[in-house]
C-alpha positions as CSV (number, residue, x, y, z in Angstrom):
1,X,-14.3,-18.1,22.8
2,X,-11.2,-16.2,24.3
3,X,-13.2,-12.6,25.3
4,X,-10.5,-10.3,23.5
5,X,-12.2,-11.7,20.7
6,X,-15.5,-10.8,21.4
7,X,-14.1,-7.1,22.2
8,X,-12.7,-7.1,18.7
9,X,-15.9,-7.9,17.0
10,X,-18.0,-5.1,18.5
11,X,-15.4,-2.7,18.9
12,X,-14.7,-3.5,14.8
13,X,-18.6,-3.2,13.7
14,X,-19.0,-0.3,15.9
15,X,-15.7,1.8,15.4
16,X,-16.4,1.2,11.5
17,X,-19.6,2.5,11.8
18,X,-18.3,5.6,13.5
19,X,-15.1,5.9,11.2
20,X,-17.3,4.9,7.9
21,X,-19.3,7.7,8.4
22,X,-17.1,10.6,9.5
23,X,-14.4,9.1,7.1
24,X,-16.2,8.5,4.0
25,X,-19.5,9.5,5.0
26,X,-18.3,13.0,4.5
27,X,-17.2,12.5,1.2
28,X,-20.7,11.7,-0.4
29,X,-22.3,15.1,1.8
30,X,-19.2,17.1,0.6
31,X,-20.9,18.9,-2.3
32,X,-24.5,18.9,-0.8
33,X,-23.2,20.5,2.6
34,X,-21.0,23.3,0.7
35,X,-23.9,23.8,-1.6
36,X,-26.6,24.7,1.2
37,X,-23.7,26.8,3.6
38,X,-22.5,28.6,0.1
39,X,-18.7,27.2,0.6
40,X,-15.7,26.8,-1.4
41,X,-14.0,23.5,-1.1
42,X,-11.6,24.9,1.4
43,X,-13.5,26.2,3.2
44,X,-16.2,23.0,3.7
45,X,-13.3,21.0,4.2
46,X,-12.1,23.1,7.4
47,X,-14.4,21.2,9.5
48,X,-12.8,18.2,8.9
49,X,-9.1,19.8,9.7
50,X,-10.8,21.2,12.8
51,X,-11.8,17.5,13.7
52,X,-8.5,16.0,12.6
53,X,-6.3,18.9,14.7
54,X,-8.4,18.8,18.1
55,X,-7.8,14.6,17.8
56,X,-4.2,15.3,17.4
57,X,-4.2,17.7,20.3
58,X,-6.8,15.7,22.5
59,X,-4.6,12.2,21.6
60,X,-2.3,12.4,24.6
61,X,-5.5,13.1,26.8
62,X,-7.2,10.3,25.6
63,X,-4.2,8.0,26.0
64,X,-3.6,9.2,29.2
65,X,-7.2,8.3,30.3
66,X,-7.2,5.3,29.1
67,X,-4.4,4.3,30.6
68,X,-4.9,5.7,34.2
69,X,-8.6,4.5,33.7
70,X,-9.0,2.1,31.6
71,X,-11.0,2.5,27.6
72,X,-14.6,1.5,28.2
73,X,-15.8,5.4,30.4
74,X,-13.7,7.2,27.4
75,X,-15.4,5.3,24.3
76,X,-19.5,4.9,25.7
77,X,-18.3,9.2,26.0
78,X,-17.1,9.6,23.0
79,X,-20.4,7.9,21.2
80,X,-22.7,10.0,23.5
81,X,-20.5,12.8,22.1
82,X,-21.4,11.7,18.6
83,X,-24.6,11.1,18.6
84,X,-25.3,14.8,20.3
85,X,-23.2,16.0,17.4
86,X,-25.6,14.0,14.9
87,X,-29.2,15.2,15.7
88,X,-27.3,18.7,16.2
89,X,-25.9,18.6,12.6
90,X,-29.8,18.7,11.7
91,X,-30.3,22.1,12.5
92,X,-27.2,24.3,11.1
93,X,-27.6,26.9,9.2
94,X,-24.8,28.4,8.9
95,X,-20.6,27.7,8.2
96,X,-19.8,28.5,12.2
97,X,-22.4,26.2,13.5
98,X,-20.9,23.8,11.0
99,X,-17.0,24.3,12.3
100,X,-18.4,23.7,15.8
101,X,-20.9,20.7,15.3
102,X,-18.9,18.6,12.8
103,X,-15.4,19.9,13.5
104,X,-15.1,20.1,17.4
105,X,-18.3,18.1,18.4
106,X,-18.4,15.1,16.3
107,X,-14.5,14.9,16.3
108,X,-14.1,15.4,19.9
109,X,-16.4,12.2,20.5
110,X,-15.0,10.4,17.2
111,X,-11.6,11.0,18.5
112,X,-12.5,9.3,22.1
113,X,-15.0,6.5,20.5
114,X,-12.8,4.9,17.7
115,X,-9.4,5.5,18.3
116,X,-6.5,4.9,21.1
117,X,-8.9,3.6,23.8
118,X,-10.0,0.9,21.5
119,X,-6.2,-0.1,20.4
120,X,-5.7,0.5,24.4
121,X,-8.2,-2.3,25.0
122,X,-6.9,-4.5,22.2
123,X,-3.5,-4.6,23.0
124,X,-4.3,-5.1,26.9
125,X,-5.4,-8.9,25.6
126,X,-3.4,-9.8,22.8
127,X,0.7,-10.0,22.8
128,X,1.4,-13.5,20.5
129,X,-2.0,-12.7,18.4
130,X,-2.0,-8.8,18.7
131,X,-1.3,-8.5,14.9
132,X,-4.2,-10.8,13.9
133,X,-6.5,-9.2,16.6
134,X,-5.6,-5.5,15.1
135,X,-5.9,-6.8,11.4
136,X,-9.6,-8.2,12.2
137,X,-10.4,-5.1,13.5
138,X,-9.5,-3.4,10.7
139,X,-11.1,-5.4,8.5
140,X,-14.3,-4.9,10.4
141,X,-14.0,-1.6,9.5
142,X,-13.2,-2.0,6.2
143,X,-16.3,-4.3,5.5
144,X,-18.3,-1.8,7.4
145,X,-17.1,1.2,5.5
146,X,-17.8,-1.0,2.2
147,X,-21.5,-1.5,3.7
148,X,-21.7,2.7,5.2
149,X,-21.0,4.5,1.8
150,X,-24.0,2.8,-1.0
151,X,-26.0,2.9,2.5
152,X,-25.1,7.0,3.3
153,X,-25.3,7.7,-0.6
154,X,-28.6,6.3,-1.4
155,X,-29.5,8.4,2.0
156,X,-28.4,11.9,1.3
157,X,-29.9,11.4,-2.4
158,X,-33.2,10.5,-1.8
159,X,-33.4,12.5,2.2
160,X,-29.9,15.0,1.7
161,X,-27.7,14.9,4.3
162,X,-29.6,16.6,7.7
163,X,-31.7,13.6,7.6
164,X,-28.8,11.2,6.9
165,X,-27.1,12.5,10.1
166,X,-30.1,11.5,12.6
167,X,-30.5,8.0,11.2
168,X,-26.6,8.1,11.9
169,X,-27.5,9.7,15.3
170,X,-29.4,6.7,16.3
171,X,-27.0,3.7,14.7
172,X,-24.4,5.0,16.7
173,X,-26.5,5.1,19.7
174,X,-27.1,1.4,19.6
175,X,-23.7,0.5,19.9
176,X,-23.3,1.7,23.8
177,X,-24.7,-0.9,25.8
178,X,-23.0,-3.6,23.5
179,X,-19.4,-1.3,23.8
180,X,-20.2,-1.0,28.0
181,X,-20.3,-4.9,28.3
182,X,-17.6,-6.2,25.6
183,X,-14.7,-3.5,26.8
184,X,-13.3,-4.4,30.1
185,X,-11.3,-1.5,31.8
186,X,-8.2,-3.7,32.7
187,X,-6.0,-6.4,31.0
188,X,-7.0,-10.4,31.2
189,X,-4.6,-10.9,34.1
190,X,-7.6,-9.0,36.5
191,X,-10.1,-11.4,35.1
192,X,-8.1,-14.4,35.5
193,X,-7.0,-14.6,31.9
194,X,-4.2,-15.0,30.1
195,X,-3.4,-12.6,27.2
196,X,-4.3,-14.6,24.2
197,X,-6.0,-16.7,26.1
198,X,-3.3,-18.4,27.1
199,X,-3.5,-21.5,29.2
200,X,-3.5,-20.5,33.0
201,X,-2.0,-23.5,35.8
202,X,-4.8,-24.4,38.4
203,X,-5.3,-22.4,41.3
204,X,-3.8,-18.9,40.1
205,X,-6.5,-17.6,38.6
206,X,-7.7,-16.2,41.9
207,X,-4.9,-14.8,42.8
208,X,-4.4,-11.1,41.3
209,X,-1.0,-10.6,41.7
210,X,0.0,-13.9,40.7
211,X,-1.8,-13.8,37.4
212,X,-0.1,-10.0,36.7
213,X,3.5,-11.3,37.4
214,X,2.3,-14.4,34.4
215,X,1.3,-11.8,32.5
216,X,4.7,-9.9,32.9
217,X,6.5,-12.8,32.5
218,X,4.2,-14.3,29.1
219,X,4.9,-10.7,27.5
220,X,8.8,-11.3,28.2
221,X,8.6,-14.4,26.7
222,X,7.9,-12.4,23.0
223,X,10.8,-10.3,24.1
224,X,8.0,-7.2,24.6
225,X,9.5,-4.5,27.1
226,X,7.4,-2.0,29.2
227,X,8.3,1.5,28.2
228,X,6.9,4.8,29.8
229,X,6.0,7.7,27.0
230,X,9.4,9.7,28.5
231,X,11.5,6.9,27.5
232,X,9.8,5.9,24.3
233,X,10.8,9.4,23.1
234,X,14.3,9.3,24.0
235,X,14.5,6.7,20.8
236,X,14.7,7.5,17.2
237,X,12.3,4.7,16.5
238,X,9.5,7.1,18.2
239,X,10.7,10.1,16.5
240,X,11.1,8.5,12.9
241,X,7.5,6.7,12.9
242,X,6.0,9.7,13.9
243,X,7.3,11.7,10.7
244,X,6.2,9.0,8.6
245,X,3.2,9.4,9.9
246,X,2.3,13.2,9.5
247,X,3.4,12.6,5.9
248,X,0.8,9.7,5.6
249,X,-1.5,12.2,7.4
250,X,-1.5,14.6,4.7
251,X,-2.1,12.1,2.1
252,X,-5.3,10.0,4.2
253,X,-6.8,13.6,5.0
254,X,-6.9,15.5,1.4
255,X,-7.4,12.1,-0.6
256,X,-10.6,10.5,1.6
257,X,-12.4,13.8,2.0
258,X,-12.0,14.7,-1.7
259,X,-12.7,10.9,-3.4
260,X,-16.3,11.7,-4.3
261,X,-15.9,14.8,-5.3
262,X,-12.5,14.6,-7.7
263,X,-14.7,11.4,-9.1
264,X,-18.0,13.7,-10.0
265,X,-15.7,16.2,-11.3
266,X,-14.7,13.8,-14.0
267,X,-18.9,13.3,-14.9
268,X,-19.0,10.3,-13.1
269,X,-22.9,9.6,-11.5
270,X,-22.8,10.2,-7.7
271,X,-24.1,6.4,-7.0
272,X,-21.3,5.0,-9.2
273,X,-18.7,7.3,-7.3
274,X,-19.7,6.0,-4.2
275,X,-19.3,2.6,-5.3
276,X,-15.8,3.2,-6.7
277,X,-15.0,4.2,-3.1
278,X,-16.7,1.3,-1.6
279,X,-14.3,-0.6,-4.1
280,X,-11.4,1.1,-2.7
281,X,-12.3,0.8,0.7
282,X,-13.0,-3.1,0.1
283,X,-9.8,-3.5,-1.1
284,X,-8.1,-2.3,2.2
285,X,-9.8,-5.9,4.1
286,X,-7.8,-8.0,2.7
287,X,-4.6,-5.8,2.9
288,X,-5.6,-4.9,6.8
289,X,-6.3,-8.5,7.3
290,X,-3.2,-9.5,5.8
291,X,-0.9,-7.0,7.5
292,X,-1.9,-7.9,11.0
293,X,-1.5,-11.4,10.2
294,X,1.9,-10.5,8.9
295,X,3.0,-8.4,11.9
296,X,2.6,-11.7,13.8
297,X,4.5,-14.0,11.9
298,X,7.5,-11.4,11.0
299,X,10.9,-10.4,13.3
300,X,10.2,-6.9,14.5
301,X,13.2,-5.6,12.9
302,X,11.3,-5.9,9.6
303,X,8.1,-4.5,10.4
304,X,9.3,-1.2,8.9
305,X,9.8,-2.6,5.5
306,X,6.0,-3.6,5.1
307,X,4.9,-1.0,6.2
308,X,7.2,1.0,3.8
309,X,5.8,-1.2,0.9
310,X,2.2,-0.1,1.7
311,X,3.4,3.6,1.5
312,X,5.4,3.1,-2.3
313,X,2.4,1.1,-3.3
314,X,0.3,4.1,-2.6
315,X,2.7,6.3,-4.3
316,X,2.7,4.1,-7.3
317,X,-1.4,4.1,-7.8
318,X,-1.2,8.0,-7.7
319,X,1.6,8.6,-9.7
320,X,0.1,5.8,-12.2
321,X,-3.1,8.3,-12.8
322,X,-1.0,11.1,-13.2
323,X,0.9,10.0,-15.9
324,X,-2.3,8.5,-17.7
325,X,-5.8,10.4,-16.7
326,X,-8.2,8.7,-17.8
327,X,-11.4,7.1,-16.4
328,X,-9.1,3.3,-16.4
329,X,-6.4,4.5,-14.6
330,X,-8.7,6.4,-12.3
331,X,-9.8,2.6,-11.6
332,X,-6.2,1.5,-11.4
333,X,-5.3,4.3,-8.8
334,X,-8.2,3.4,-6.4
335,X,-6.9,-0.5,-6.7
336,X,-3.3,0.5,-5.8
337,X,-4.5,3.3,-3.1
338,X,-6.9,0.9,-1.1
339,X,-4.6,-2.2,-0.6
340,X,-1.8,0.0,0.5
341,X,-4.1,2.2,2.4
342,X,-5.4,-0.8,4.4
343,X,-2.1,-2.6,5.8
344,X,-0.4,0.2,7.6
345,X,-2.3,1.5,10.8
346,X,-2.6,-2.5,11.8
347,X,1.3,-3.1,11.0
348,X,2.1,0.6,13.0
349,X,-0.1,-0.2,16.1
350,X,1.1,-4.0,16.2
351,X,4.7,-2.5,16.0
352,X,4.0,0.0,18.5
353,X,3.3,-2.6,21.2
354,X,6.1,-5.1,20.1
355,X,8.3,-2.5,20.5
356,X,7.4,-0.2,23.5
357,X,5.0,-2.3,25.2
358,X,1.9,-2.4,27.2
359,X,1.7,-0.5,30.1
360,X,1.6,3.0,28.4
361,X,0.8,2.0,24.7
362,X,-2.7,4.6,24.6
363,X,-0.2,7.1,26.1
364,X,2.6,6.5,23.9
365,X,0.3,6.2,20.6
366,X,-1.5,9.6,21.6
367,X,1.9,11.9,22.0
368,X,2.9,10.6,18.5
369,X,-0.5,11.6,16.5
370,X,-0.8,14.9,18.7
371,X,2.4,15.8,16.4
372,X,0.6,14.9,13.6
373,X,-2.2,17.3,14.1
374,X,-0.8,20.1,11.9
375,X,-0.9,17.6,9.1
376,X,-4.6,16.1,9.6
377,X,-5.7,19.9,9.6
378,X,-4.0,21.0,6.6
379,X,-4.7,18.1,4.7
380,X,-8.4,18.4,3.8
381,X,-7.9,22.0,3.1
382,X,-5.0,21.9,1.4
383,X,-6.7,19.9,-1.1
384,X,-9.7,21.6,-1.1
385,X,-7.4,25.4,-1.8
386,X,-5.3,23.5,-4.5
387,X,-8.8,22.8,-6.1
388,X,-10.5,26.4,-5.5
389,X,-7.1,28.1,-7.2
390,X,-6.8,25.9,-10.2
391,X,-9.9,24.0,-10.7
392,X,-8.1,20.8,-10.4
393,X,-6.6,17.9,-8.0
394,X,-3.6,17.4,-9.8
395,X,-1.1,19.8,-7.9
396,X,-2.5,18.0,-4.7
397,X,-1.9,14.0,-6.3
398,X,1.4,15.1,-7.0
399,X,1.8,16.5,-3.3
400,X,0.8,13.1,-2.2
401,X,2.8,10.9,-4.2
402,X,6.0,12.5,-2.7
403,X,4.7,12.3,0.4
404,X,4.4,8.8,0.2
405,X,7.7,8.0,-1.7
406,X,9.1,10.1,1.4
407,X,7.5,8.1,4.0
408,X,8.1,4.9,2.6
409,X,12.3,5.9,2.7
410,X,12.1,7.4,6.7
411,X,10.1,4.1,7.4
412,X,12.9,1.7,6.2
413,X,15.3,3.4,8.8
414,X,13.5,2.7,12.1
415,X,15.0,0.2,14.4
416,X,13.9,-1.3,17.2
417,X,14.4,0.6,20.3
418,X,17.1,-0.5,22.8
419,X,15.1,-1.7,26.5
420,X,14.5,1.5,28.7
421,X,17.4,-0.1,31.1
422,X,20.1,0.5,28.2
423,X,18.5,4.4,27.6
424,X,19.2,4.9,30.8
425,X,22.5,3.4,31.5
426,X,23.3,5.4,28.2
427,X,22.0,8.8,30.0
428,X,24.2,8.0,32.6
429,X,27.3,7.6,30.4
430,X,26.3,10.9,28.6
């Protein structure tokens, strides 16, 4: 089997692990952890905008490294990172030790472990198949999160959530020797492959330089241009995904952290709000599966429009509860919410190399969510205020459904960028 696939299988189970946990994970602790510090629901959820912001702000760092370096140092650092974080989360006793531990410590290594040096590796191996390859890995982490939250639930209800975090501690831990051997620092073309495992003519697989000029020349082929970060920004296509994206920022940050919670509030059992979530989270496989399979298979020019579809669809599941709240609609909004939760980040990253490339892809990715830091920080606690002022979600569901409605419209005006020759020829003109 083609290695690039091996990479996506650990890096999936692994990464969804990670992002079950820290994702979802939190959700089920939410209550016990703000019961033992004595905190508001703003205030527990600060930890999580601290982890989101410092991503954000970290993001160009990481994609720099991973570039320059290569992924494989920057994720085994990122799981040390979160596994010291783990067995540390044991011991705090108070709501600083909590900002530091979960929202610098933990993020800082979740941040390096699951994000832009994995898509960095990915889309090093995969041009033709990149979409499938992203939308497997995705569903690998959907499954996974489906498997983490009855697994973290039953945990912090029968051994609360200190306990939870070292059993956490050591799952993660496993995962580095498997992540040092099945992520490769460079693309196929230094291993004498082929992205795609494409077929390779005798005698050039020896030769370095021959094999990166095949790779140059196979990634022309699918009309896929090499941009540097400067000249990715000088296009509205940059600028216009990146606003859709803080807005779907706001709505992935408030509505994930707060699941569990705005589900007790309603008396629902603990056990069956996890599994509601788990529902929810299943239902982004197929959708994740399905819009990487999609991204291959579809002109770029279009890309935008599915990816606009997943946003309204989320809009519609949210705006559906509002108008009807009640324990079936509840149901019907978690339906709507996961399978247009689950397409997008596949579609976006697959996009993001059709359209700007390899060469400085973890680069390029990282500048666009360190402008969305604001938004991941805001979003848990905006959520979190809205409930501690009014004793409800609702002001916050209705926040969300016209952030989605908004990002579905700036979505469906991206274009693909014109090849860095044309910027510049244009620059000269101007």
């Amino acid at each position: 089997m083609y290695f690039g696939w091996w990479t996506i299988l650990v890096t999936g189970i692994i990464s969804g692990l990670g992002l079950g946990f820290s994702n979802y994970g939190m959700s089920v602790m939410f209550k016990s952890i703000a019961a033992d510090l004595g905190l508001n629901r703003a205030a527990t959820s600060l930890a999580t905008g601290v982890a989101r912001l410092q991503g954000g702000l970290e993001a160009p760092i990481t994609g720099w490294l991973s570039d320059r370096f290569g992924p494989r140092w920057v994720i085994v650092v990122g799981l040390c990172i979160i596994c010291a974080g783990l067995v540390l989360m044991n011991f705090i006793n108070s709501p600083w030790a909590y900002y530091v531990t979960w929202g610098l410590t933990i993020g800082i290594g979740s941040n390096l472990a699951n994000t832009i040096a994995i898509d960095k590796a990915l889309t090093n191996w995969f041009i033709k198949k990149r979409g499938l390859a992203f939308g497997v890995r995705f569903a690998i982490i959907g499954i996974c999160g489906v498997i983490v939250l009855p697994i973290v639930t039953w945990l912090v209800t029968t051994e609360g959530w200190r306990i939870t975090c070292l059993v956490w501690a050591a799952v993660m831990f496993a995962g580095i020797p498997f992540t040092w051997y099945f992520v490769k620092q460079k693309r196929p073309e230094y291993y004498g492959l082929l992205p795609d495992g494409a077929t390779i003519e005798s005698g050039e697989e020896a030769d370095v330089d021959a094999m990166i000029g095949r790779g140059v020349e196979y990634a022309a082929g699918f009309q896929e241009t090499e941009f540097t970060v400067r000249q990715a920004m000088r296009t509205p296509a940059f600028w216009l995904v990146t606003i859709s994206w803080i807005c779907v920022m706001l709505i992935l940050g408030g509505f994930n952290v707060h699941c569990i919670p705005f589900l007790t509030d309603m008396g629902i059992d603990p056990n069956v709000a996890g599994s509601m979530m788990a529902m929810m989270v299943f239902l982004t496989v197929p959708a994740r599966f399905l819009g990487g399979f999609l991204s291959d298979h579809v002109r770029k020019e279009r890309l935008p429009f599915l990816i606009a579809g997943s946003f309204l669809l989320q809009a519609v599941g949210i705006i559906s509860f509002l108008l009807h709240q009640s324990i079936t609609m509840v149901y019907v909004m978690l339906i709507l919410y996961g399978f247009g939760s689950g397409a997008p980040t596949p579609l976006r990253l697959a996009m993001g190399g059709r359209y700007f490339g390899r060469k400085a892809f973890a680069s390029i990715q990282g500048t666009s969510m360190m402008f969305g830091a604001p938004a991941s920080f805001i979003a848990p606690i905006y959520a979190g205020w809205i409930y501690d002022t009014t004793g409800s979600y609702i002001n916050a569901f209705i926040t969300f459904a016209a952030l989605a409605t908004f990002a579905a419209f700036i979505m469906c005006l991206v274009r693909p960028p014109k090849p860095p020759t044309e910027l510049s020829d244009i620059r000269k003109i101007m």
